[in-house]
N, C-alpha and C positions, 0 to 999 in steps of 0.2 A: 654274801657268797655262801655261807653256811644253810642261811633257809634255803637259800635255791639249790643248793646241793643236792638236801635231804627232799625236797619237793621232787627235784627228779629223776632220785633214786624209784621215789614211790610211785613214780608214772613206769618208769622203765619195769617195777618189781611187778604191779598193776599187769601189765600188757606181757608179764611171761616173761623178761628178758635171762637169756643166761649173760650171768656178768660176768665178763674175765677184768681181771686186774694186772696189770703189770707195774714197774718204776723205773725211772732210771735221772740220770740227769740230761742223757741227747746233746751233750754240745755242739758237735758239730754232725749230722744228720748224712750217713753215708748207707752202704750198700747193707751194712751187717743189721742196723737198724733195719731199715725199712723192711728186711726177709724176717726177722724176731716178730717187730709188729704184726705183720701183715699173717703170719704163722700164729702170734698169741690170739688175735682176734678171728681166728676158724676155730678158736676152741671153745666158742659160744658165740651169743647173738649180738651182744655188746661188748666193744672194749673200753677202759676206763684207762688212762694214764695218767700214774703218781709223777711227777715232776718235780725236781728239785730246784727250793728257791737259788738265787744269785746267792743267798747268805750261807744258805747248807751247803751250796756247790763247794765255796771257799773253803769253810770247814773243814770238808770231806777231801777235796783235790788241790788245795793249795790256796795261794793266794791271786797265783796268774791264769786260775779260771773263775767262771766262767769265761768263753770265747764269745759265747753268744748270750745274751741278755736273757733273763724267764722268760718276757715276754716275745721275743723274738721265738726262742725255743719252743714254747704253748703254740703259737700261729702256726709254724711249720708243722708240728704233731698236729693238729687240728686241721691239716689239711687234706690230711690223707682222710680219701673215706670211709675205709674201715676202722677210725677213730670215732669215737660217740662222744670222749669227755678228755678233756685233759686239765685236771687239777694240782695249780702249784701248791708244795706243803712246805713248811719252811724248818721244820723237823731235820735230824740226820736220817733218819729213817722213818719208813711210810706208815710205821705203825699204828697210830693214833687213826691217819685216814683210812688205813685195810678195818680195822675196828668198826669204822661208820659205815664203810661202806659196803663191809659183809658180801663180799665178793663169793660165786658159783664155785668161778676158779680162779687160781692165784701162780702166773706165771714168771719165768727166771728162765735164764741162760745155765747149762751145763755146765758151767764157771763157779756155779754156785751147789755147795756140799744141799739136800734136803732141811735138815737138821740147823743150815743157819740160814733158811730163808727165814727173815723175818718176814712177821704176821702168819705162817704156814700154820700154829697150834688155833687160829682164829677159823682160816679155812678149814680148818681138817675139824674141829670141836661142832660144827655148824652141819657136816657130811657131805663138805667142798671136795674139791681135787687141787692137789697140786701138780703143776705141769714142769720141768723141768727141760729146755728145746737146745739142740745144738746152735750153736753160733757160727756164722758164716767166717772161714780161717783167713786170718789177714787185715781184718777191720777191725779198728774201733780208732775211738779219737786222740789218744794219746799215742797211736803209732802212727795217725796223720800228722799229731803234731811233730813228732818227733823227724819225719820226714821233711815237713816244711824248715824246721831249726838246719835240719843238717842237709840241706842243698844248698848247690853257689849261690851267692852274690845275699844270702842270709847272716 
């Protein structure tokens, strides 16, 4: 996975591509998603998505997620076609992969301060952009889930 990574980074770098980079974990794949995507990836030619493994999810959000398996998670992101790559990292943070893969630009939700985008000092040292996007109000996955917990017959 690593030489094929780097292999084609160097086709995409080769052919001009602007790379945007985004991460997240995507548990469960709703509306707030898909307008982030679909918005990170106008911000160049190619989008690349950091993924978190099943191992880092746990880490990071407990021990009752994931919902949905990495590779469940990777297919669904890889189906949309304004996706070019989707790379599971098993890091808590996508740093080591922002590192490799020397991203144009390097995107996040307004949820997130500049200052603690990790990998930001990578893109901006390089004379990247960092993009910072509103988030669609009302989604994400933990207030689906929390919706599912607290309706009847749950």
């Amino acid at each position: 996975m690593d030489q094929e990574l780097d292999w084609q980074l160097a086709v995409w770098r080769f052919h001009e591509n602007k790379i945007v980079f985004t991460n997240g974990c995507f548990d469960i794949l709703h509306l707030g998603h898909v307008d982030y995507l679909a918005k990170a990836a106008g911000e160049g030619t190619l989008l690349i998505v950091g993924l978190n493994s099943d191992a880092s999810m746990k880490r990071i959000k407990g021990s009752s997620r994931p919902i949905q398996d990495e590779n469940s998670r990777a297919m669904a992101l890889a189906a949309f076609g304004f996706v070019g790559a989707v790379v599971i990292f098993e890091e808590d943070t996508p740093y080591d992969l922002i590192k490799r893969v020397q991203p144009d630009v390097l995107v996040k939700g307004k949820d997130y301060e500049p200052k603690d985008i990790v990998g930001a000092d990578i893109v901006e040292k390089k004379g990247g952009k960092l993009v910072t996007m509103d988030l669609v109000e009302g989604y994400s996955t933990s207030a689906i889930i929390d919706k599912i917990k607290g309706s009847p017959g749950q």
